[in-house]
C-alpha positions in Angstrom: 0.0 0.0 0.0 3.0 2.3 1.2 3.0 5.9 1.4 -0.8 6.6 0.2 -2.0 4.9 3.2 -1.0 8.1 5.1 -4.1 9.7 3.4 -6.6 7.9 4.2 -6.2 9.3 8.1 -7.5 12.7 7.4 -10.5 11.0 5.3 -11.3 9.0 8.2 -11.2 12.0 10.4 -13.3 13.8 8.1 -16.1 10.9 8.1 -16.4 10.6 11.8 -16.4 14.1 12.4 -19.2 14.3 9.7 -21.3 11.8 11.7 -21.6 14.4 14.5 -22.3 14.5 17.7 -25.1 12.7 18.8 -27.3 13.4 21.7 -26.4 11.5 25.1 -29.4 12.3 26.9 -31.2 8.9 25.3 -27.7 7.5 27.7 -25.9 6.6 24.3 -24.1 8.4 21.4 -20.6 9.7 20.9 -18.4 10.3 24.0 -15.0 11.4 22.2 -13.4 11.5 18.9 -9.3 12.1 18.9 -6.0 11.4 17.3 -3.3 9.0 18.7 -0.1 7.5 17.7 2.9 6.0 19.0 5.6 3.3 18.2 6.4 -0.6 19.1 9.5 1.4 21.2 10.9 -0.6 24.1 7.9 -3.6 23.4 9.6 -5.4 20.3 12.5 -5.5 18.4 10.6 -4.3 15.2 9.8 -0.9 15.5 6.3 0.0 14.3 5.0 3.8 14.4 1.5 4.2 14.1 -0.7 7.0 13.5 -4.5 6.9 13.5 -8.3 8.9 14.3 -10.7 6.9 17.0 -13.7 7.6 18.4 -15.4 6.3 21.6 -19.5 5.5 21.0 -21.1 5.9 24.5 -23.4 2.8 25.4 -26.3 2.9 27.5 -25.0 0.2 29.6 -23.8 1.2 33.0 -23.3 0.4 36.3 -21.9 1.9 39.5 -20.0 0.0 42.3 -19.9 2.2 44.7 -18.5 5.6 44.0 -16.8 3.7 40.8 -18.9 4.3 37.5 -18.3 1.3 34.9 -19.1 2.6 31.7 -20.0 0.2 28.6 -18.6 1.4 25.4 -17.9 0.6 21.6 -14.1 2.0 20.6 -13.0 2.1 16.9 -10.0 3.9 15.2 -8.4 4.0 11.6 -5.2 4.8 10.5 -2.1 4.3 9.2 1.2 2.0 10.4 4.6 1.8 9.7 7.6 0.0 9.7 11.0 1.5 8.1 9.6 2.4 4.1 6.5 0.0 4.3 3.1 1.6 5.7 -0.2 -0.3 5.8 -4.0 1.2 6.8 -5.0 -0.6 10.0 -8.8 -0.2 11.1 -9.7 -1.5 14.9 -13.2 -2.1 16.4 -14.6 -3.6 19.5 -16.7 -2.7 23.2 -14.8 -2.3 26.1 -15.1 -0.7 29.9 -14.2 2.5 31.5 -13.4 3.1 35.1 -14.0 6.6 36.8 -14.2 7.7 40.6 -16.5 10.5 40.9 -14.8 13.6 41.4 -11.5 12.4 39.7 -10.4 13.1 36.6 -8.4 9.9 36.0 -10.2 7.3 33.8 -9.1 3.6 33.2 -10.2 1.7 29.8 -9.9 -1.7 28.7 -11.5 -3.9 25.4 -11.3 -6.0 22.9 -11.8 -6.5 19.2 -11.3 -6.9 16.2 -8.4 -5.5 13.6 -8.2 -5.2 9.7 -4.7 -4.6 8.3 -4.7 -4.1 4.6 -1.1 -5.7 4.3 -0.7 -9.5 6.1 2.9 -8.4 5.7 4.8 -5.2 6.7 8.6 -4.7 6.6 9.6 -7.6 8.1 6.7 -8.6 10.0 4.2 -11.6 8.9 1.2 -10.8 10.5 0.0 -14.0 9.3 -3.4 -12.7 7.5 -5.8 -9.2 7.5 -8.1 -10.1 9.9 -6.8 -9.4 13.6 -7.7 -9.9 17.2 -7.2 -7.0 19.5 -6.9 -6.1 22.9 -5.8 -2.7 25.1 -5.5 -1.1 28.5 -5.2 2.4 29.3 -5.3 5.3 31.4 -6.7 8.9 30.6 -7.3 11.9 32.0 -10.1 14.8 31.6 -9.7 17.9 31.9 -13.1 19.8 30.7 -13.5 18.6 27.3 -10.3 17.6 26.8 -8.8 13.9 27.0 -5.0 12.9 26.7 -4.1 9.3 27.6 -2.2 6.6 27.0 -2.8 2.8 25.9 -1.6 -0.5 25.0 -2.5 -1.7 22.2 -1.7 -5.7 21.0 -2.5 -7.2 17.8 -2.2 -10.5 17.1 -4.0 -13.2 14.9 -3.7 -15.5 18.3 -2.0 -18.5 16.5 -5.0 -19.4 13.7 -2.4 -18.6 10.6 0.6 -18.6 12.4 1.7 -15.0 12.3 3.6 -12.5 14.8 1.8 -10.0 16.4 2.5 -6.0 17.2 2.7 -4.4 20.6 2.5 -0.5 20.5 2.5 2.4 22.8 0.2 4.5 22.1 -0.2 8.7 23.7 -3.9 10.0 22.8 -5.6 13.3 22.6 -9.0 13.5 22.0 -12.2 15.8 22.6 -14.9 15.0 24.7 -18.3 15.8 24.2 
């Protein structure tokens, strides 16, 4: 795919920002929309730079233990990665759960899902085929409408065609509505 793949990020961004914001007092609808990115650094000996749009989809699913809120929602993101000349769009979607304290601005996130990469093979990784399985952790903090954070992110397609996955690091910035 190589270097075009770079503009397809700013088309992405485009189309979820055209979706707009929908209302959350039906307890659903978009929570935040952002840019991340981030490398493979310190996680595997390929190095892997990644840079991509996502969006958060509130669901009406939630429940409180104690002064914790669990929040149910559906996380996606498109972009572009790299490794050395070789780029590749990757598109990620799947539910997950946040974490907040009333009161505190610190919010923990965790899901799963699924990946599409549009090359099975990047630089000199064999990711064995498109179709992906993902998973991440992170921690964010908001400040008024404003989100910056920080996740892991692994890929892998867990053994079924015998391919290596992709660890990344990833610093986030997004807006909350």
């Amino acid at each position: 795919m190589g270097v075009r793949a770079v503009y397809l990020v700013p088309v992405i961004a485009l189309g979820i920002f055209a979706m707009g914001k929908k209302s959350l007092a039906s307890g659903g609808g978009f929570f935040s929309l952002g840019f991340r990115g981030g490398t493979s650094f310190l996680v595997t000996r390929i190095r892997f730079s990644t840079y991509e749009v996502f969006g958060v989809y509130k669901l009406p699913y939630n429940i409180r233990l104690g002064d914790v809120a669990v929040h149910s929602r559906w996380n996606f993101a498109g972009g572009v990665v790299r490794q050395d000349e070789d780029s590749a769009f990757l598109l990620t979607f799947g539910p997950g759960l946040a974490f907040n304290r009333e009161g505190l601005p610190l919010i923990l996130d965790g899901g799963v899902g699924l990946g599409f990469i549009s090359e099975a093979e990047l630089g000199e990784r064999d990711f064995g085929a498109p179709l992906q399985f993902t998973a991440h952790g992170g921690i964010g903090f908001r400040v008024g409408h404003l989100y910056i954070g920080y996740r892991f992110h692994h890929m892998s397609d867990m053994g079924f065609f015998d391919g290596k996955g992709m660890n990344r690091n990833l610093l986030e910035l997004g807006y909350v509505f």
